[in-house]
C-alpha positions in Angstrom: -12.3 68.6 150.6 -12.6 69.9 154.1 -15.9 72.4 153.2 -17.3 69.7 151.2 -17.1 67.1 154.2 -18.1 69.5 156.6 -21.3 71.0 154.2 -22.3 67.0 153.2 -22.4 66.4 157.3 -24.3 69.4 158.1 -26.9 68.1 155.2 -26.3 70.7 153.1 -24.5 71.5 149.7 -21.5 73.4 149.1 -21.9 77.1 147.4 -20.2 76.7 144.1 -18.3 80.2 144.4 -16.6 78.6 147.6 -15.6 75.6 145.7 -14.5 77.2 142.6 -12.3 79.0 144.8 -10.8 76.3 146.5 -10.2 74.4 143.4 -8.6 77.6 141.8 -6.2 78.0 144.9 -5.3 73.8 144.9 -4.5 74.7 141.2 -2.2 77.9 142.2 0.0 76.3 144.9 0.3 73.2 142.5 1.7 75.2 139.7 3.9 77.2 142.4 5.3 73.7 143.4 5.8 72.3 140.1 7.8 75.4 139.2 10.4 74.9 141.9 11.2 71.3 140.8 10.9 68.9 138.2 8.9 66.3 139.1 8.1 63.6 136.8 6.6 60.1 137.4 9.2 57.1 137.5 8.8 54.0 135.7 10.6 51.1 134.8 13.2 51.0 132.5 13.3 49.2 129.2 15.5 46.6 127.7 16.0 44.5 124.5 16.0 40.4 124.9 19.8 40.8 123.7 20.4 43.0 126.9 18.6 41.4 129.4 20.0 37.5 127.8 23.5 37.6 129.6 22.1 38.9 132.7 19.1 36.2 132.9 21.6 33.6 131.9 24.0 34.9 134.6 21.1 34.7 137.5 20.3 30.7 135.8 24.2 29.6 136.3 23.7 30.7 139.8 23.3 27.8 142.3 20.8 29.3 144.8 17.6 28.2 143.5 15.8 31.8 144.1 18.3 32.7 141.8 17.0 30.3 139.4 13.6 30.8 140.0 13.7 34.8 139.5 15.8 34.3 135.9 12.9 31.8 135.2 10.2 34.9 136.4 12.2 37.4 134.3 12.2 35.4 131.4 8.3 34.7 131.7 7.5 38.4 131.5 10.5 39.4 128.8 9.2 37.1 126.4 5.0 37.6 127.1 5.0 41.0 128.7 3.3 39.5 131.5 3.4 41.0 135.0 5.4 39.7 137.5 3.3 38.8 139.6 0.8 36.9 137.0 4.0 34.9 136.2 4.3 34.2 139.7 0.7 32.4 140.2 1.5 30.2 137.1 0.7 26.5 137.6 2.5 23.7 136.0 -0.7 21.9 134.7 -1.8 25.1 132.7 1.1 25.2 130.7 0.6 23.7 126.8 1.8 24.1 123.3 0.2 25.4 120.6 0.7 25.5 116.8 -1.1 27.2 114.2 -2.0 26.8 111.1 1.5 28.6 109.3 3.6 25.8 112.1 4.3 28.6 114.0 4.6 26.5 117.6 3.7 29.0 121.1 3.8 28.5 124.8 -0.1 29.3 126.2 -0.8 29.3 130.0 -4.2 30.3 131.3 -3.6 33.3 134.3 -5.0 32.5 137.5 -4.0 35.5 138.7 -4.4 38.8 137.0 -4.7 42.5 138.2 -7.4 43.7 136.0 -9.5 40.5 136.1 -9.6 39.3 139.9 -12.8 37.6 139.4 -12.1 35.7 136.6 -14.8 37.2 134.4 -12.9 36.8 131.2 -10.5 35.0 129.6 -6.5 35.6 129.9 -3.6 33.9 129.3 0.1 33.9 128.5 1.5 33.7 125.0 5.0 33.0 124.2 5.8 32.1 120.5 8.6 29.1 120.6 11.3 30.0 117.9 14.1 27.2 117.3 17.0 30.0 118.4 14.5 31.4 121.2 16.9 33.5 123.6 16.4 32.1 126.5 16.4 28.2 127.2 12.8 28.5 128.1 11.2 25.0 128.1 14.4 23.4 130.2 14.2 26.2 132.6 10.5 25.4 133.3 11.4 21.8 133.9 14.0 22.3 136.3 12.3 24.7 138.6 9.1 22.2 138.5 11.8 19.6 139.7 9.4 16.6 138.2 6.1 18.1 139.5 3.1 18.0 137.3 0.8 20.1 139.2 0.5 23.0 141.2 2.4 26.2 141.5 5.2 26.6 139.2 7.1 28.6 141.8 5.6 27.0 145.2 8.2 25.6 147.7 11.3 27.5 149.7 12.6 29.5 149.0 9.8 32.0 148.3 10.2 34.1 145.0 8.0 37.8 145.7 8.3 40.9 143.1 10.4 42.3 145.4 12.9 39.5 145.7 13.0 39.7 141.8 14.0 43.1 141.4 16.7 43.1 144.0 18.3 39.8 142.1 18.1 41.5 138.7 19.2 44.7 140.2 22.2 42.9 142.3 23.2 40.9 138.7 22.9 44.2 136.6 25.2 45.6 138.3 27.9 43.2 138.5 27.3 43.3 134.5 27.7 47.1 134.8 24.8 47.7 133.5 23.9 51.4 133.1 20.0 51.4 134.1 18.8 48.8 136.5 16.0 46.1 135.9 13.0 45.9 138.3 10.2 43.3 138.0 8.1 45.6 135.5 10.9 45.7 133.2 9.5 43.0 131.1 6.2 44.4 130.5 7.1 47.8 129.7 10.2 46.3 127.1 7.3 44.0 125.6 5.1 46.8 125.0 7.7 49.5 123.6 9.3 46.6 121.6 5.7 46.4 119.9 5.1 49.8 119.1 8.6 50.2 118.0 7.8 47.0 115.1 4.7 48.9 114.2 2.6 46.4 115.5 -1.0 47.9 115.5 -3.0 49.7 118.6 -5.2 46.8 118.6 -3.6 44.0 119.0 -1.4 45.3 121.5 -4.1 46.2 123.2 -5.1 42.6 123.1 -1.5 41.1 123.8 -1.0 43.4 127.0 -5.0 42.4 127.9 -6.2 45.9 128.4 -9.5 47.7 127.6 -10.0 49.0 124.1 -10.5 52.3 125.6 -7.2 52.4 127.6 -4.8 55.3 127.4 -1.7 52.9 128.5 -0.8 52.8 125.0 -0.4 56.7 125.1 1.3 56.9 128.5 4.1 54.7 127.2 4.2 56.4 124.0 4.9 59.9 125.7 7.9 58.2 128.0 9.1 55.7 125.6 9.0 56.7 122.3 9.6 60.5 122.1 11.8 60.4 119.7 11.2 57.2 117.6 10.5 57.4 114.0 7.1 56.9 114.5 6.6 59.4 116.4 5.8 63.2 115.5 8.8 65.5 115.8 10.8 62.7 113.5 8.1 62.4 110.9 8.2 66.3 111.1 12.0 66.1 111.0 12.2 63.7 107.9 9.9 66.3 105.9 12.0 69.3 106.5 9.4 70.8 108.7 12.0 72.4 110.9 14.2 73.7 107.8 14.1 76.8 105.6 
């Protein structure tokens, strides 16, 4: 990078032996590096709605309201694999039920605020289905942190709810639950999209549901951290046709 910046001010271009070089020698103290200690990228950890249901509840019996409000958050993202901080920029007026042909009835909520659509080119919003036993008291929670507003912010007024606040609550309540991996705010996400691919839902729609590009290699990344091991995946299917056997 240094030869290239010093070859594009002098107005010239850089020999392609040299850089061929460089790049091969990057590659050599990489692998060098990589050999002395595993590295590998951290991520959130995933949880089923039954695992994370006592310790959401256990945040909504707390008194302090930023309590409340980050059980409300968590439960926003568990149940749409939204991210935390589209959950966050909800407003009250957006919020409206929908039921479909089959009576199936859903919580929809247009995103305001979304990390892969900041200028609002294209249409995104939040979909939770509404089951009569659905785990978390969704619809009364809403209600009570609106605190008889009909507009405006969901989560507006002191005290202020960030990502980071969320994950140090869910973090602090896991592990008075002795929970044995901790929560963060991208928890809900990742569980919603591993919980997908686990039902066999198909490529595309999550895809849809988790409003990413068609071309996205997300679903893969997840996959390859996730799902390793899961039925679906190859060493199983390999496994359940005696591949490994003789």
């Amino acid at each position: 990078m240094f030869v290239v910046a010093l070859d594009e001010k002098a107005a010239r271009p850089t020999p392609l032996g040299l850089l061929s070089k460089i790049n091969g020698w990057a590659r050599g103290m990489a692998r060098a590096l990589a050999s002395k200690k595993l590295v590998q990228p951290k991520q959130a950890c995933t949880f089923t709605l039954k695992e994370m249901r006592p310790l959401i509840l256990s945040l909504w019996r707390e008194p302090s309201v930023l309590s409340k409000k980050t059980a409300l958050a968590a439960a926003l993202c568990f149940l749409s694999g939204c991210r935390m901080k589209e959950a966050l920029g909800l407003y009250i007026e957006d919020f409206r039920k929908v039921t479909n042909d089959q009576g199936l009835t859903f919580l929809v909520c247009p995103l305001r605020v979304s990390k892969t659509n900041v200028f609002c080119t294209k249409r995104e919003e939040l979909i939770i289905p509404l089951p009569k036993n659905l785990v978390f008291p969704l619809l009364d929670m809403c209600r009570e942190i609106a605190n008889k507003k009909v507009a405006g912010l969901l989560f507006a007024g002191a005290p202020i709810l960030t990502t980071g606040k969320t994950s140090y609550h869910l973090g602090r309540v896991a592990k008075q639950l002795s929970f044995k991996n901790i929560p963060t705010g991208h928890s809900g996400r990742v569980s919603m999209l591993v919980r997908m691919l686990q039902e066999g839902i198909s490529e595309t729609n999550v895809k849809v549901h988790m409003r990413w590009k068609s071309d996205s290699s997300m679903i893969q990344y997840y996959r390859s951290n996730n799902l390793e091991t899961h039925a679906s995946a190859a060493p199983a299917q390999l496994l359940e046709k005696s591949f490994f056997s003789f």
